[in-house]
N, C-alpha and C positions, 0 to 999 in steps of 0.2 A: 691329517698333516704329519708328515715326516718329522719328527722331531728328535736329535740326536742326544744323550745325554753323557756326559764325558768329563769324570769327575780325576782329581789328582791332588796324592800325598807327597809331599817332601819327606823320606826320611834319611837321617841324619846326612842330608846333602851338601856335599863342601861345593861352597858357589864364592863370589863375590856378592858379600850383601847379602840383605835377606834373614839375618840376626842381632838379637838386639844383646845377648847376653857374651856370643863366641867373640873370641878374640879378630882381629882384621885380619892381622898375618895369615898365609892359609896356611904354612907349618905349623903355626901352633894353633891355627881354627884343625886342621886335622887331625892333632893330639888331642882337643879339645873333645872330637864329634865318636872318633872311635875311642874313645877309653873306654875300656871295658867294663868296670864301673856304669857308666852311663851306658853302654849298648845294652846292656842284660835289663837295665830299666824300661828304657826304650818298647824294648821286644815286648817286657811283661804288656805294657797298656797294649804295643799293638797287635798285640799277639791275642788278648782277650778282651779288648773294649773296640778299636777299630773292625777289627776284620769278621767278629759273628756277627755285625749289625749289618756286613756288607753279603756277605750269604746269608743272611735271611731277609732279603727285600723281597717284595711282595712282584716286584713287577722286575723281571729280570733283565730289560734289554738296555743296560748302560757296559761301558766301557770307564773303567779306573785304574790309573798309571799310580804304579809306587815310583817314586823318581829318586832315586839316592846314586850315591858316587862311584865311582868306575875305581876307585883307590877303598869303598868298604873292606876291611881285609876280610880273612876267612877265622874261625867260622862261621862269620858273619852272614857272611854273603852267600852261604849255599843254606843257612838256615833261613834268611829272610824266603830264598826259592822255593825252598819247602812248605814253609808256612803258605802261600799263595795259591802253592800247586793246583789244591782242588775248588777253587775258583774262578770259573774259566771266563768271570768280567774282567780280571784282574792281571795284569801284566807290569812285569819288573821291567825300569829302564835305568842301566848304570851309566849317569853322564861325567863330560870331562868337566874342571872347573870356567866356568863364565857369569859376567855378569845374572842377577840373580832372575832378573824379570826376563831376559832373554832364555835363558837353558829352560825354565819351567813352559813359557809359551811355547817354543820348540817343542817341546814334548807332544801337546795337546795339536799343534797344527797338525804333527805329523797321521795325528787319530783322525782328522777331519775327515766323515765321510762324504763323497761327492754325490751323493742321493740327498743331503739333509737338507728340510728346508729353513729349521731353526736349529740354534747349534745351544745345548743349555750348559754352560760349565760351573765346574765345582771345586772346590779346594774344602779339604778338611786338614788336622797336623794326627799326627802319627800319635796323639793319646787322646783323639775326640771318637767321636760316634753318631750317626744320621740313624732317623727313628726306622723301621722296618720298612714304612710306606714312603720313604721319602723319596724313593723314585718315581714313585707311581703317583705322587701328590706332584714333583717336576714337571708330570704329562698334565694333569686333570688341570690344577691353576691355570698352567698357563689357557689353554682350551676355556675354562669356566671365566676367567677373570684379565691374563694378560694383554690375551693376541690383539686387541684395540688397541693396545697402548702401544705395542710390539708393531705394530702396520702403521702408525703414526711418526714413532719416534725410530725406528732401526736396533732400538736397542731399550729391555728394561731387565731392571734387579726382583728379585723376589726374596724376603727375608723375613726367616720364620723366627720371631725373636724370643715365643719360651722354649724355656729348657732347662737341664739339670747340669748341674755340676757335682762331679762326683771328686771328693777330696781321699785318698785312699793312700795309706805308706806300708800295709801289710799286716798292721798290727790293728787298725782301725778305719773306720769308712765311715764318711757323714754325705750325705744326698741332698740337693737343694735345688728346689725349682729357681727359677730366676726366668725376668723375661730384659734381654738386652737386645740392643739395638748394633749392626754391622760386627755382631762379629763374623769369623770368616765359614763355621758351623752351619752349615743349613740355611748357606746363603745362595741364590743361583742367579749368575745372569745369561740370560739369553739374546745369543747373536745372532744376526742375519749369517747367510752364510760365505758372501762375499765380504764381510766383514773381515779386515785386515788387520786389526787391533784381537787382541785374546787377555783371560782372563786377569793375567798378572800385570798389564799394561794398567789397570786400575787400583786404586790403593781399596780394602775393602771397608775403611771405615770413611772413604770419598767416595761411595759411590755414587751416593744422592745427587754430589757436582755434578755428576756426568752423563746421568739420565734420569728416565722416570722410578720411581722404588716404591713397590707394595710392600708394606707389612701383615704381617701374619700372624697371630698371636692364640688361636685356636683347640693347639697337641702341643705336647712334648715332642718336638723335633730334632732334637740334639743334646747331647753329652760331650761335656767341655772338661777336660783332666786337670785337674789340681794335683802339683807334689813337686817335690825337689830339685825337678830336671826340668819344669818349665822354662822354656826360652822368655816370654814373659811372667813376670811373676806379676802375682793378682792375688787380693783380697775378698775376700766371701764381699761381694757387694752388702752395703748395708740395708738397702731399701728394694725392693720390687723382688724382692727373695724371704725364701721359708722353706725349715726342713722337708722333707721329703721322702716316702715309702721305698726303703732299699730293695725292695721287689719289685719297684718300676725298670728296673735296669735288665732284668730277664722278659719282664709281659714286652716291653715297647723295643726294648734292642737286643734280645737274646744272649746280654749280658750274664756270664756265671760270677758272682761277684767272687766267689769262693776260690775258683780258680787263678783269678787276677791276685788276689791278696797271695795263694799260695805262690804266685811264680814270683811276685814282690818280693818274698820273703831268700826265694830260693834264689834269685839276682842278687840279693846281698848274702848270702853264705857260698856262692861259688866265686864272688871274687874277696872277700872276705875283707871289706870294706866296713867301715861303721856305713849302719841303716840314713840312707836318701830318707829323709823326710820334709814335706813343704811348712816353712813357719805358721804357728797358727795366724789363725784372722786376725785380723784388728781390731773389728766391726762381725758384729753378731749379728743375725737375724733376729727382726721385730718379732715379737710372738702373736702366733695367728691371731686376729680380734675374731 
């Protein structure tokens, strides 16, 4: 079976909508999105937690759109090209501003291949991470577990709900498994391929209204960013989590932690800003029984 995989990043995309934290105005959402300040943060996760977890998949044949803004200034915007360059799943598209669920489907229709006979989409945010094999786990689930449900219904979710969350500001790093339900990390739905609707027409924490939804709770499939520049901010959940081996972030996503800490470090001394850091928790992790 034909099956396409065709995943997409927003980064710092000035749209209509689509934030919870950036101002509405889009002059001051685009003072907001490029300050420099905040780009240089940006970059660090995705420059060292996004994108080694995306060259080193195990199973190579997907397609992943960086989607950001056609107003990114420079050096932005010839550094994000660079960083991608030797990725050759990965392609930059700089859009104009529009509504937020329209510019992002856009993107991914225009990837649609006319051989596929499942289409699997994906959305991660520009400081998360998908496990090595998660593409190749895309292929095999659906095969081993969906396509009954997928030849029934036209449409099912697949959602891998452990995973770590890595809290990091440069100075320090705490690791935590946690097993949550829709977030948007290592979520996949797969569509027929006359399917006219795409993946942002769905909210990801409704998907369950909308079709059938496996859960998955088996690997660490996903690294979800904690720090200062979250668009959502969040709290170390306090239940169904517990610390975690900061060496899992190299075996499972070829994460360098060291590296990430260093460019954290080096984003606040080249714009000479006091240090982005995420408030601590609230709520602590139970201690393992």
């Amino acid at each position: 079976m034909q099956i396409q995989v065709l995943g997409l990043c927003r980064f710092s995309l000035l749209i209509e909508g689509g934030y919870k934290r950036a101002p509405q105005d889009l002059d001051a959402r685009a003072a907001f999105l490029f300050d420099p300040r905040r780009l240089a943060m940006r970059f660090a996760w995705f420059r060292n937690v996004t994108l080694p977890a995306l060259r080193a998949q195990t199973e190579k044949d997907f397609r992943f759109v960086v989607l950001t803004s056609e107003a990114l200034p420079e050096p932005w915007r010839s550094r994000l090209l660079e960083m991608v360059a030797g990725i050759p799943q990965i392609e930059v598209e700089f859009a104009a501003p529009g509504p937020h669920h329209q510019v992002a489907n856009d993107a991914l229709r225009r990837r649609f291949s006319p051989d596929a006979e499942v289409i699997a989409q994906f959305r991660i945010d520009d400081d998360d991470a998908v496990a090595r094999d998660y593409v190749e786990r895309v292929h095999a689930d659906f095969i081993d577990g969906l396509l009954p449900l997928h030849s029934r219904f036209g449409m099912v979710a697949l959602d891998h709900v452990r995973g770590l969350i890595l809290d990091a500001d440069g100075r320090q790093a705490r690791l935590f498994q946690t097993w949550m339900l829709n977030w948007n990390c290592a979520q996949t739905v797969y569509f027929p391929p006359e399917e006219r609707r795409a993946l942002f027409d769905f909210g990801h924490h409704r998907l369950h209204a909308a079709m059938p939804t496996v859960t998955m709770g088996d690997s660490n499939m996903y690294v979800h960013g904690r720090h200062g520049t979250n668009d959502s901010q969040f709290d170390i959940p306090r239940f169904d989590t517990r610390p975690w081996d900061l060496g899992a972030l190299q075996r499972r996503f070829d994460i360098d932690l060291d590296a990430l800490q260093a460019d954290l470090r080096a984003a606040e001394a080249v714009t000479g800003a006091a240090p982005i850091t995420a408030e601590p928790p609230r709520h602590w992790p139970r201690p393992e029984s």
